[in-house]
C-alpha positions as CSV (number, residue, x, y, z in Angstrom):
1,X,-18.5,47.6,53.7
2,X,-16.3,44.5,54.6
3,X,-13.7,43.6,52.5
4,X,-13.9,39.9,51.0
5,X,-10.9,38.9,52.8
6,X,-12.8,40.1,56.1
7,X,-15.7,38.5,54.8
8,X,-13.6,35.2,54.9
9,X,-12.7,36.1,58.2
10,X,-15.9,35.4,59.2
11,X,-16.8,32.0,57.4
12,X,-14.7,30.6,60.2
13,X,-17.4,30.2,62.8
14,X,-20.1,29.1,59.6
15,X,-22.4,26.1,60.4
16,X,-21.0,24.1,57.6
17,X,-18.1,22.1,57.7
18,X,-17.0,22.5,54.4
19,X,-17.2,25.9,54.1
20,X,-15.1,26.0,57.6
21,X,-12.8,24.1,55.9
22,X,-12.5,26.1,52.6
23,X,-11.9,29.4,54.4
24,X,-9.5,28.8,57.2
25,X,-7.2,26.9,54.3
26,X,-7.3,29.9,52.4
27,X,-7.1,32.6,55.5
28,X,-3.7,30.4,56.5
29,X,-1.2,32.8,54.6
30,X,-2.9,35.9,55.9
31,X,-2.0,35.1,59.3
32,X,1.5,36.2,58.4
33,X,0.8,38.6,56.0
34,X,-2.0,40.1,57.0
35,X,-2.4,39.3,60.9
36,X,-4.5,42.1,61.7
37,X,-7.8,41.1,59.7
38,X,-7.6,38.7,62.9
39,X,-7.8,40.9,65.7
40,X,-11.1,42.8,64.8
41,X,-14.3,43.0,67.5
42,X,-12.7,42.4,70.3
43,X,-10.5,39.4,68.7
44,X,-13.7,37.4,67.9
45,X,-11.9,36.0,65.2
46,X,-9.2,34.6,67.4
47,X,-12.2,33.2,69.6
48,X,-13.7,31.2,66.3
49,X,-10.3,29.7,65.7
50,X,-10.0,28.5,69.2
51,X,-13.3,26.3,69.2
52,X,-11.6,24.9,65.4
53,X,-9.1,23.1,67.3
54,X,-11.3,20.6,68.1
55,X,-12.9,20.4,64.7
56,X,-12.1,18.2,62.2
57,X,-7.9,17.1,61.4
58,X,-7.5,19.4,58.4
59,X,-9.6,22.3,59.5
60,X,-7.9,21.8,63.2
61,X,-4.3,21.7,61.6
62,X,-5.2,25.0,59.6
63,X,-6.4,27.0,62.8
64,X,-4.0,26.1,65.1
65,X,-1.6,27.2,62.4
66,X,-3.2,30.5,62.0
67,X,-2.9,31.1,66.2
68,X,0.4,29.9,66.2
69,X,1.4,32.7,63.5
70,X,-1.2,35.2,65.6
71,X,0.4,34.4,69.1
72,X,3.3,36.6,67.9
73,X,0.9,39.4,68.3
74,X,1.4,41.1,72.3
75,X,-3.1,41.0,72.1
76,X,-3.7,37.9,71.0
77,X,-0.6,36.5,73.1
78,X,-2.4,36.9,76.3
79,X,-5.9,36.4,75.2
80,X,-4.8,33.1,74.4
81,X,-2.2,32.4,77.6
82,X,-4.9,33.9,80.0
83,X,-7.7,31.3,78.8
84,X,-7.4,28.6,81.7
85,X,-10.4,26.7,79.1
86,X,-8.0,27.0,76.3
87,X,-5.3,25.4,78.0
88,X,-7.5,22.7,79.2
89,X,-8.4,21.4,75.9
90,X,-5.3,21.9,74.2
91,X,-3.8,20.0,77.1
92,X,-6.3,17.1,76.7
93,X,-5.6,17.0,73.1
94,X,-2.0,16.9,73.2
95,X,-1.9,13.7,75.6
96,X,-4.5,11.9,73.2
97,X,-1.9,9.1,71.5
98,X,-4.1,9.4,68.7
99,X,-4.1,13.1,68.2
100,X,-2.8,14.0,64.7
101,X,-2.1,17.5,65.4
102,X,0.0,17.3,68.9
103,X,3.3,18.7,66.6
104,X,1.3,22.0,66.4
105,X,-0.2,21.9,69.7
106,X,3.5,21.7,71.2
107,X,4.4,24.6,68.5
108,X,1.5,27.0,70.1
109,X,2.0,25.8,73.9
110,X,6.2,26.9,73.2
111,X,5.0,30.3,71.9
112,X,2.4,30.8,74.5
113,X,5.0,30.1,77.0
114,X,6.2,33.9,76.0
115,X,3.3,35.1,78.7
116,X,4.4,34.7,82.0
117,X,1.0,33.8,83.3
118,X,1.6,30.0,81.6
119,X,4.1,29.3,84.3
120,X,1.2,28.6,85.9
121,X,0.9,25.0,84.0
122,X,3.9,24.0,86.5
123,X,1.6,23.6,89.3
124,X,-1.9,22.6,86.7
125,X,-3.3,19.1,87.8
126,X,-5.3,17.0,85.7
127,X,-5.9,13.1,85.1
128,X,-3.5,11.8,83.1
129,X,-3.8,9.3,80.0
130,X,-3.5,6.0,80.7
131,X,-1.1,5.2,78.4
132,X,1.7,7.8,79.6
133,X,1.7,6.3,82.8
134,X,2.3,9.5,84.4
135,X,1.2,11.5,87.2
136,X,-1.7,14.0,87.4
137,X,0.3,17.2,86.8
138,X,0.5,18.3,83.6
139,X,4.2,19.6,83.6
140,X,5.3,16.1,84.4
141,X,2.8,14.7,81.1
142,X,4.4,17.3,79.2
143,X,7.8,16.5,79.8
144,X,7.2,12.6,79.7
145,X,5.6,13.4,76.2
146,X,8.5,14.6,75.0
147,X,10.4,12.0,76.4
148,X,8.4,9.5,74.9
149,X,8.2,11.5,71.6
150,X,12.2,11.0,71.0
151,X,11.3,8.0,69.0
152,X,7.8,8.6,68.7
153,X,6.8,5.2,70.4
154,X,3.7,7.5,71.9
155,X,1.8,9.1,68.9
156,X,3.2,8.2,65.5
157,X,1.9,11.6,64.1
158,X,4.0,13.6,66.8
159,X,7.7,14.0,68.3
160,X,7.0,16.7,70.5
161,X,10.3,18.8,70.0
162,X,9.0,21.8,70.1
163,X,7.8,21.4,74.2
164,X,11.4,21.8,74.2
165,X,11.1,25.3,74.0
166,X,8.0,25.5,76.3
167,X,10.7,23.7,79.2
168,X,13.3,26.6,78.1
169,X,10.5,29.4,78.8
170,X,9.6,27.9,82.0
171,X,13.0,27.5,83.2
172,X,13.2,31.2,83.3
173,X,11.2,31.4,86.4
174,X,12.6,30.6,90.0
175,X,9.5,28.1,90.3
176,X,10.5,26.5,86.7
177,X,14.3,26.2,87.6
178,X,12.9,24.7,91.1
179,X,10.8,21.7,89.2
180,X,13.3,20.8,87.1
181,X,15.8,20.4,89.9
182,X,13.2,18.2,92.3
183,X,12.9,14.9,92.3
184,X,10.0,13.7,91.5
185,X,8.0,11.2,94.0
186,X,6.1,9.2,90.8
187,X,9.4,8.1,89.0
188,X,11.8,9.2,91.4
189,X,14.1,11.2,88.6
190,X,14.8,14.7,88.4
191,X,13.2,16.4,85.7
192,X,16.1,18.0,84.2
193,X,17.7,14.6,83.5
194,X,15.4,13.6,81.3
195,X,16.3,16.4,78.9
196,X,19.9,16.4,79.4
197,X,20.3,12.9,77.2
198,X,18.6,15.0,74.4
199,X,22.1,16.9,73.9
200,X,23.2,15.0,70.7
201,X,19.6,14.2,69.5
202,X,19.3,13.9,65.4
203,X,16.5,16.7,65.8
204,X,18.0,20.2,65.5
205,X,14.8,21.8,67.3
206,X,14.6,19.4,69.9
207,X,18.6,19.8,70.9
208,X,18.7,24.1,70.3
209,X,15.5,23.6,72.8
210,X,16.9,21.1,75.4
211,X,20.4,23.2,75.5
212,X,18.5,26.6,76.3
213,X,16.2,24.8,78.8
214,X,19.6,23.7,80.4
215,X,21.1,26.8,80.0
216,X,18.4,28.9,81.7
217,X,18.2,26.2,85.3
218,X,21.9,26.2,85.8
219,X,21.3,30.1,86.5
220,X,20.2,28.5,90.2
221,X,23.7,28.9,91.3
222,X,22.9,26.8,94.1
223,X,22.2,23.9,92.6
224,X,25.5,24.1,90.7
225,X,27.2,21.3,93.3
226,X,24.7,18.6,91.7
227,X,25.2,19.6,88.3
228,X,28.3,18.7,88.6
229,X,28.2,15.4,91.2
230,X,28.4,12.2,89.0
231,X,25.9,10.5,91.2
232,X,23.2,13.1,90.5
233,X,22.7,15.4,87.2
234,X,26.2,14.9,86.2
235,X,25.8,17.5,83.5
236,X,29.6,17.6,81.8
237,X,29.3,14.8,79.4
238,X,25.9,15.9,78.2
239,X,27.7,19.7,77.4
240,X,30.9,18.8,76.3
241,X,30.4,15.9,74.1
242,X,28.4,18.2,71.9
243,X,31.3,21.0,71.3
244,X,33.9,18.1,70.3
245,X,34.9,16.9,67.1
246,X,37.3,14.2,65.6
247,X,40.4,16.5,66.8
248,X,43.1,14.3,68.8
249,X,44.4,15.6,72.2
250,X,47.7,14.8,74.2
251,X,47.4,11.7,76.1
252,X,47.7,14.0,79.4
253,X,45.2,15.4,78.5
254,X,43.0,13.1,77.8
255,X,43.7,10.8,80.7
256,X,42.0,13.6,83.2
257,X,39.2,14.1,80.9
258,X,35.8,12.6,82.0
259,X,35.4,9.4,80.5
260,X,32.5,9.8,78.4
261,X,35.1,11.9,76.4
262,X,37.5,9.4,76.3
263,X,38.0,7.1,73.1
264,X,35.7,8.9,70.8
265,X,34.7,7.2,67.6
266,X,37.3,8.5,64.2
267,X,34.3,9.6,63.1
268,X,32.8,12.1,65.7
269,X,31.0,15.4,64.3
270,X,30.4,18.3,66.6
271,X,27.1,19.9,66.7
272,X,26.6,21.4,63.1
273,X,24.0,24.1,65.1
274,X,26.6,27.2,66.2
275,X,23.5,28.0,67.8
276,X,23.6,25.1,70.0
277,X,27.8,25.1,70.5
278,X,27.4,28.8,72.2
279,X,24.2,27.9,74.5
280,X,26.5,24.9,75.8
281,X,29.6,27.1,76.2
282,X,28.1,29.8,77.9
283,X,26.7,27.2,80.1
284,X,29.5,26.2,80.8
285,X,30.3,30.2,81.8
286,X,27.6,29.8,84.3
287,X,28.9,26.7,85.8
288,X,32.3,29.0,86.6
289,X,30.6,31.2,88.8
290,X,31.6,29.3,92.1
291,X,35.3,28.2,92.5
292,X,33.8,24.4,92.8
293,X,32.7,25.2,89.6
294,X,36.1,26.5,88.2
295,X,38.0,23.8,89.8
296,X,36.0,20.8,88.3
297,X,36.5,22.8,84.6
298,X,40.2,22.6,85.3
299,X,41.0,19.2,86.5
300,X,39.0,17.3,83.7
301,X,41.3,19.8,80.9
302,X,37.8,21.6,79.5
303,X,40.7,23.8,78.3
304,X,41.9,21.9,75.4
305,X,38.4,21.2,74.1
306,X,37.3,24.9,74.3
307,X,40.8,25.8,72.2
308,X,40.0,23.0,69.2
309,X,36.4,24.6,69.3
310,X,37.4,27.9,69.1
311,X,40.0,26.8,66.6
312,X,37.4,24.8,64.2
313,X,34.6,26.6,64.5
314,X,34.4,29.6,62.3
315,X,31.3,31.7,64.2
316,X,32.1,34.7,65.8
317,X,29.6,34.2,68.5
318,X,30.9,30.7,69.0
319,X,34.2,32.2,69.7
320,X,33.7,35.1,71.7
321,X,32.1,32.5,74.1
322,X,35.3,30.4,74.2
323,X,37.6,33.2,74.8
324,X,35.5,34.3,77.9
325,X,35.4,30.8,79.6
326,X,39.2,30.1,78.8
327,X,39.4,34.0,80.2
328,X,37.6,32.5,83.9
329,X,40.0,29.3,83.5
330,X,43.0,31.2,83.5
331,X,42.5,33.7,86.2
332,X,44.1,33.3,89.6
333,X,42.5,31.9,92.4
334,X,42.7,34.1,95.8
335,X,45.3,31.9,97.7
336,X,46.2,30.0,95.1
337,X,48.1,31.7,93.0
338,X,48.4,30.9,89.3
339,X,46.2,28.2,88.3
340,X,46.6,28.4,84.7
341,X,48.5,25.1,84.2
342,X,49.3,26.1,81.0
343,X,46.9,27.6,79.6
344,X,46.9,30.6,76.8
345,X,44.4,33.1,76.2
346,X,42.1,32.3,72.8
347,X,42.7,35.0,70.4
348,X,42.0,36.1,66.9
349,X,41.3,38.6,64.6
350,X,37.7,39.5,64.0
351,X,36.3,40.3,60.6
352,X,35.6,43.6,60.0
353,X,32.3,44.5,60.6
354,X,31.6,42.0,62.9
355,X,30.0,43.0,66.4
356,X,31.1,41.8,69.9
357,X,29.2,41.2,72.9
358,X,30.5,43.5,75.7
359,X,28.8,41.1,78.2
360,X,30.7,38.4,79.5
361,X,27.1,37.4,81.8
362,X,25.5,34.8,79.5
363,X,21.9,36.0,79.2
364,X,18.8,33.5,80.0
365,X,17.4,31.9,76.5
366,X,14.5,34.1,75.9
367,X,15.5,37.6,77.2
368,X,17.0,39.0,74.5
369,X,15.7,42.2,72.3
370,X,11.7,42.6,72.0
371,X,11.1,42.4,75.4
372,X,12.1,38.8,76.3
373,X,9.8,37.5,73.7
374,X,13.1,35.0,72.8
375,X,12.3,32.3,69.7
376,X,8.9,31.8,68.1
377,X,7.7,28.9,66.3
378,X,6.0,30.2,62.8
379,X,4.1,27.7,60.4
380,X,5.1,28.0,56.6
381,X,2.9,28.0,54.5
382,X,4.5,27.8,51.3
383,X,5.7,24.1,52.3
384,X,3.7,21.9,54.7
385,X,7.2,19.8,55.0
386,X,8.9,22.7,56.1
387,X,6.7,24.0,59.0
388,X,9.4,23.9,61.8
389,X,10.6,26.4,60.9
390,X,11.8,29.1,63.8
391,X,11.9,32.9,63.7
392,X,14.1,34.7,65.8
393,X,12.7,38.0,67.5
């Protein structure tokens, strides 16, 4: 005999729309609680809430909820990824300036982006809307949605932040880090610029997102020369900035500082994410892996705004990042001899119980512990205000 909860499992697929309606609102909280009731007969469930997203707003909004909290699940992960159809619609959708659920379309495309076989969106063609005035691959009407979503001039119900995450995901593919660092023939702009000027954006998904997808292409070592050219990705402002505060440097130093840096506002607040201040450093730590690199983080004194970071901001993480870059900084150059120029090594005294990271490689954004499952979006259910919420795995 059924349970009545698996008995509401199955008024998802009923003829009637109210019923629909009744039982995916209530079946919402049992996708986090009780996932599995999903992922009986061969995940028909999961096949009943796929046709709901193009069902009415509310009962769309509920099941793309529900699969958003499912896609956390290895099983229903790829069953979803693996459905070229799937994609197709939510793809339409999403581009549709009058879709009211594109938020939560973004929130399911950045966790489906876990499966490897989605990097296969980067080379996906498809018509686009007229009103993005884009180009007919849908990586590029992704990443202009999200462009346009900033200010949400494009759908008033959606800001896109979360495709941030989607970007980070695909970056951590050679093909990803590739797109993002080719210019494009329809608007002639690299793709990565347009998510560098996100760096300092009010939205704390939308910048932890945009530094991780950053993060992830600068391990193309190759490419490292343009981050750092002025007349081409010019990256340094767009990390730095971030990291500094209201702290007052020598005049030396601040007259070989880029000028971006220079004459900051009484008033400026560093990131208030530690999340965010260690993705840029250990940027940063990537940037030092060729002596170009090394030199260019020298001349423009990077060293006195890693020591007031490591100085002001009291995250352990945050810190051990500092000390490693000022570390690089400070070591000799072959032929050179010293080339600390006064620098000191960061030190302090850890708090007992505290973990370090033995690593001093900064790891891509999503290959952590769990397999390089990285972040996952999650809906709340106990506040539908409070649904961008992320769960680290």
């Amino acid at each position: 005999m059924p349970t009545e909860l698996e008995e509401l499992v199955e008024f998802v697929s009923h003829g009637n729309t109210e019923v629909r309606k009744i039982a995916v609102e209530h079946l919402v909280p049992y996708s986090i609680s009780n996932p599995l009731v999903f992922q009986t007969n061969q995940l028909q469930p999961v096949t009943d809430l796929k046709l709901l997203v193009r069902d009415y707003k509310e009962i769309a909004k509920n099941a793309l909820t529900i699969l958003i909290n499912l896609s956390s699940s290895r099983d229903v992960l790829q069953f979803l990824a693996t459905d070229k159809d799937f994609m197709k619609t939510l793809l339409t959708r999403i581009g549709n300036p009058a879709e009211p659920n594109a938020n939560e379309i973004s929130m399911l495309l950045a966790n489906l982006a876990k499966h490897d076989e989605l990097k296969d969106i980067l080379h996906l063609e498809r018509p686009a809307p007229n009103e993005l005035n884009s180009n007919n691959r849908a990586i590029d009407q992704l990443l202009d949605l999200f462009v346009k979503g900033a200010d949400e001039t494009y759908n008033k119900e959606a800001n896109f932040d979360y495709l941030s995450y989607l970007f980070a995901d695909l970056a951590k593919h050679p093909e990803g880090r590739k797109y993002f660092l080719t210019k494009q023939e329809y608007d002639g702009v690299v793709p990565l610029s347009k998510l560098i000027v996100f760096t300092e954006h009010k939205s704390d998904i939308r910048r932890k997102g945009v530094a991780s997808a950053i993060k992830n292409v600068a391990f193309e070592i190759d490419a490292h020369p343009r981050f750092l050219d002025e007349n081409e990705i010019n990256i340094l402002p767009y990390l730095l900035l971030p990291i500094m505060g209201k702290e007052e440097y020598d005049d030396e130093d601040s007259l070989d500082m880029l000028a971006d840096l220079q004459l900051l506002p009484p008033d400026k607040q560093r990131d208030s994410d530690t999340d965010v201040i260690q993705t840029h450093i250990e940027t940063l730590m990537l940037l030092t892996m060729t002596r170009g690199g090394r030199d260019v983080l020298r001349s423009i004194k990077t060293y006195p705004i890693i020591r007031e970071c490591h100085m002001h901001v009291e995250d352990d993480g945050v810190r051990e990042a500092c000390e490693r870059l000022v570390q690089v900084l400070m070591r000799d150059e072959e032929g050179d001899g010293n080339v600390d120029e006064g620098m000191k090594a960061l030190v302090r005294k850890p708090r007992a119980g505290t973990r370090t990271n033995p690593s001093s490689v900064p790891k891509p954004f999503g290959a952590g512990g769990g397999g390089g499952t990285g972040s996952w979006a999650t809906q709340q259910v106990e506040d539908e205000s409070d649904d961008d919420k992320i769960i680290e795995m």
